[in-house]
N, C-alpha and C positions, 0 to 999 in steps of 0.2 A: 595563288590567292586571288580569287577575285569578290571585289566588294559591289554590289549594287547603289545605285542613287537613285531614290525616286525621282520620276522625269516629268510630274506633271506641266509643273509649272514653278518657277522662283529659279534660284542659284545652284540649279545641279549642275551645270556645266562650269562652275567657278571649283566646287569639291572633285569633280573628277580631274580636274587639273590639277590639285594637289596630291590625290593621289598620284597620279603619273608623277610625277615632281620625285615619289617617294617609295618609285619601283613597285605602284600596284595597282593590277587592272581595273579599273572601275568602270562598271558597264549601265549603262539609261534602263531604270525598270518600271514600265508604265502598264502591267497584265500582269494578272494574276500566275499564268505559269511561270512567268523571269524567276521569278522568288524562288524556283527551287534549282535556280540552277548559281545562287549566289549562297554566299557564307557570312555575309554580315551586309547590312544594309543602313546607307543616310539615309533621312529625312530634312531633305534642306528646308531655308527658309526661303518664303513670299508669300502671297496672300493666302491665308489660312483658311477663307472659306473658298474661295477658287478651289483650291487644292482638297479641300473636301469634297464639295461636289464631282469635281474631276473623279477623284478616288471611288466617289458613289456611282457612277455614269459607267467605270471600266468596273464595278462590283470588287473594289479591289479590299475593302473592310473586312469582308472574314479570312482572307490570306493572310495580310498584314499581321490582322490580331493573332493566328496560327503559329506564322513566323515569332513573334514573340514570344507566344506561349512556351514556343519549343527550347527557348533559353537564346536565340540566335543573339548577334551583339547586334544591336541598333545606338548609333544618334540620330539624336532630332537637334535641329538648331532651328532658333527661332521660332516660326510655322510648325516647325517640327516639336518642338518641344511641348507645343500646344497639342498636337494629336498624341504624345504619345504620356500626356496625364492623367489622371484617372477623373480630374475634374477641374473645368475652365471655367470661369465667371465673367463677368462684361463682356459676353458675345452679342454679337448682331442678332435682332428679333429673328425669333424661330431656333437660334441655335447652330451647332453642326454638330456632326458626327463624329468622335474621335476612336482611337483606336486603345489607349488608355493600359496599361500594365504599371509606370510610375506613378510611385503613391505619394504624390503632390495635388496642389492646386496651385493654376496656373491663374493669371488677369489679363485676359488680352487688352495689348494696347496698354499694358499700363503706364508709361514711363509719357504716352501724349500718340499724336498723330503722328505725319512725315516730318513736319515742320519741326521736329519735337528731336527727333535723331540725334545722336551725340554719339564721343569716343570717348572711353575712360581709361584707366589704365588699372587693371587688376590684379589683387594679391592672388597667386597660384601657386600655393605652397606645395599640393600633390604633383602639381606637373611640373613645377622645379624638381620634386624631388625624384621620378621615374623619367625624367626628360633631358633637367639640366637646364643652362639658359641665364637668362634675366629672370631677375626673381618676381620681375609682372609683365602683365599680357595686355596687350593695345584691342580691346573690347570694344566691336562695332556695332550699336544698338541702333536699328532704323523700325521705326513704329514698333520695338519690343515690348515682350509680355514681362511679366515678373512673376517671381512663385513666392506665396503667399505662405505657404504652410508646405512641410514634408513630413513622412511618415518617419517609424524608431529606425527602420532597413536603409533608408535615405542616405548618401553623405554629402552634403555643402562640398563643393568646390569653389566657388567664387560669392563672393558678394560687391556689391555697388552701393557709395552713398546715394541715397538718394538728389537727383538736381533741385535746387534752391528756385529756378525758374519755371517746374513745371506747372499746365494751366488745371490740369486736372482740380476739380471741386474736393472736398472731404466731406464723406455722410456714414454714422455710424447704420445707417438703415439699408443700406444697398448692395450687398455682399454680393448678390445673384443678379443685378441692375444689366438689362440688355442694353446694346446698346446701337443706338437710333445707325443706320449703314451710310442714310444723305450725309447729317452730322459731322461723319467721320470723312465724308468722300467732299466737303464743302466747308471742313473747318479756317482752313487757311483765308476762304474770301473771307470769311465772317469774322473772323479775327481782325482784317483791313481795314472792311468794310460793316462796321458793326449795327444790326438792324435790329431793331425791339419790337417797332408798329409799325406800321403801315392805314393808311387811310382806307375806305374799301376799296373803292377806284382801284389803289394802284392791288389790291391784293390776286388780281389774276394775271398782271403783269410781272409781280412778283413769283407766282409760280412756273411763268414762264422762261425766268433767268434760272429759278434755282434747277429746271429739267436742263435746259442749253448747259449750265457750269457741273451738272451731274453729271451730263454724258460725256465730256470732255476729261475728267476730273477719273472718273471710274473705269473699268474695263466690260466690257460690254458682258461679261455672265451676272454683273451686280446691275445692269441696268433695270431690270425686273424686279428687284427687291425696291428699287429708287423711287421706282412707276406708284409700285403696290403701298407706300409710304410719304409719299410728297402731300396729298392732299388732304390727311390726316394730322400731320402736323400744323398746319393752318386753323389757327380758333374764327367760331363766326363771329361774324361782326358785331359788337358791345359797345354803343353810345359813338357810335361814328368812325369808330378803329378798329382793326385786328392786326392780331399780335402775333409772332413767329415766333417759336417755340424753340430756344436753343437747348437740348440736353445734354449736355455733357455727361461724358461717362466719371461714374463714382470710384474712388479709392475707398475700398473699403476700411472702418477704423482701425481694422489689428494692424493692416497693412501702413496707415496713415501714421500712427507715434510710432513707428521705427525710425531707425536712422540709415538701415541696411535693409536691402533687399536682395534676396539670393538669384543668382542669376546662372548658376550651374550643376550642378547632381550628377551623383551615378549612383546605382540600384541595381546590386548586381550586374548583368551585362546589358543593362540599356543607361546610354549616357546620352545628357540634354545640356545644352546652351540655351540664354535667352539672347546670345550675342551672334556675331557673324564670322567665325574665325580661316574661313574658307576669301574673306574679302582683303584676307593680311597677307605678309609675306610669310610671315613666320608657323610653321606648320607643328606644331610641338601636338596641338590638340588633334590632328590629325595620327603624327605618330604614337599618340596617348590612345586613342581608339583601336588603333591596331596592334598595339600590344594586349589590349583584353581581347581582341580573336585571338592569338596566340595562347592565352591563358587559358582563354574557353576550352581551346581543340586541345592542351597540356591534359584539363581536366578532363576531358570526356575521356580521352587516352589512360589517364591512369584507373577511370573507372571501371575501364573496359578489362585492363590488367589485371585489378583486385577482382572481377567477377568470376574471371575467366583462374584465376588463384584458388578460388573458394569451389571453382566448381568441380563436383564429385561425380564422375561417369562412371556408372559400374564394371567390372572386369570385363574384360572380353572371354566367351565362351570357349572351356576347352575342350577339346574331341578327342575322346583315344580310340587313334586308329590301330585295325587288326593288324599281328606281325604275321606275316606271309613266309611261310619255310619253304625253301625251294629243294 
């Protein structure tokens, strides 16, 4: 059995560890032909639009989508859960690319920034029940998404109270709200260091820290998005001030009066995390993903039996040969 990991970029070398850990090959897939030499494939988590772009740079989005179509088992964790939705909201202007067959929606970022990270501990009553165990799982959420909504085929695996300290804003109006990339890559100074106005004087001073704390702050494929956005957010000057524009990204309100948010799924043979379970000791969700390739290749097998049952080849031709008298 070997599994693939997509190897753009984030924690694929944290999952193929865990495989090994659990007697199964897992091999780095960064090209469109790996995929056909794998039988189920992660989608880890890390920066989700990195990982997009990457994905668009190797053309690797119509394989991807292929592989799925074909019924293969994918997880996504984190990042990954975000490509493999059918629809993501609070993305950074312009958007990305996803790869989409789960019929969810996703909210990147919803839970906050880095600073924003936490561990919970989760009810997982299906993977107690095919795994065994403690009956919750130590759920590592660092700048995760939440899913909003799922389709009737969908089934909840995990949920999370919502945290009591997150900074996120609540707006019944912003369900699709992009969401500014500086913002996100500079929330923590401004959180510290909190600026509203600026005199004019100092406002090209101030675009000067906020490029220096970007570029430090950011990895250098989002420095371009940083560029094309910085001097845009600066208002002109109004009676002797300009003002810096914080936007916070929106919770949307279906999202906003729950108490829960779901943070796991499966759909058939594609299963999502919004958490990190590749960052734990405990491999249960790893062993839980490789029993549905097992199930998969069960099913394809007995489809194969019942066809091959039903199928009706006509008689073989018979010849009568002349009898020869000696």
């Amino acid at each position: 059995m070997v599994v693939g990991v997509l190897a753009l970029q984030g924690s694929f070398n944290e999952h193929i560890a865990v495989l090994r850990r659990l007697g199964v090959k897992g091999v780095e897939v960064r090209k469109p032909e790996q995929l056909q030499t794998v039988r189920a494939l992660i989608i880890p988590g890390g920066e989700s639009t990195t990982m997009a772009k990457l994905a668009e740079y190797h053309n690797l989005f119509p394989a991807l989508r292929e592989f799925v179509k074909m019924g293969n088992p994918v997880w996504g964790t984190c990042a990954g859960l975000i490509f493999l939705a059918d629809k993501a909201v609070g993305q950074k202007t312009g958007g990305q690319e996803l790869i989409g067959g789960l019929n969810c929606t996703v909210h990147r970022n919803f839970f906050g920034s880095q600073i924003q990270s936490f561990e919970a501990e989760l009810s997982v009553p299906e993977i107690v029940a095919k795994e065994g165990g403690p009956p919750s799982f130590r759920g590592v959420f660092i700048r995760a998404p939440g899913i909003l909504e799922v389709g009737p085929e969908v089934q909840v695996l995990a949920e999370v109270l919502l945290p009591s300290d997150r900074p996120a804003k609540r707006d019944a109006a912003s369900e699709s709200l992009e969401v500014n990339p500086l913002v996100l890559s500079l929330e923590s100074f401004m959180l510290v260091y909190p600026v509203r106005s600026f005199p004019c004087p100092a406002k090209y001073l101030l675009r000067v820290l906020i490029l220096a704390v970007g570029f430090i702050l950011t990895n250098l494929m989002l420095i371009r998005f940083t560029l094309s956005i910085v001097f845009p957010s600066l208002r002109e000057c109004d009676g002797g001030a300009s003002h810096f524009n914080i936007n916070y990204y929106v919770i949307p309100q279906e999202a906003a009066v729950a108490e829960k948010v779901i943070v796991a799924v499966k759909q058939g043979t594609l299963l999502a995390t919004a958490f990190h379970p590749e960052l734990t000791a405990d491999t249960r969700w790893h062993s839980y993903f490789l029993k549905m390739l097992d199930e998969d290749s069960q099913e394809a097998s007995s489809s194969t039996a019942l066809s091959s049952d039903n199928l009706s080849l006509p008689d073989p031709p018979k010849y009568e040969l002349p009898i020869i008298h000696y």
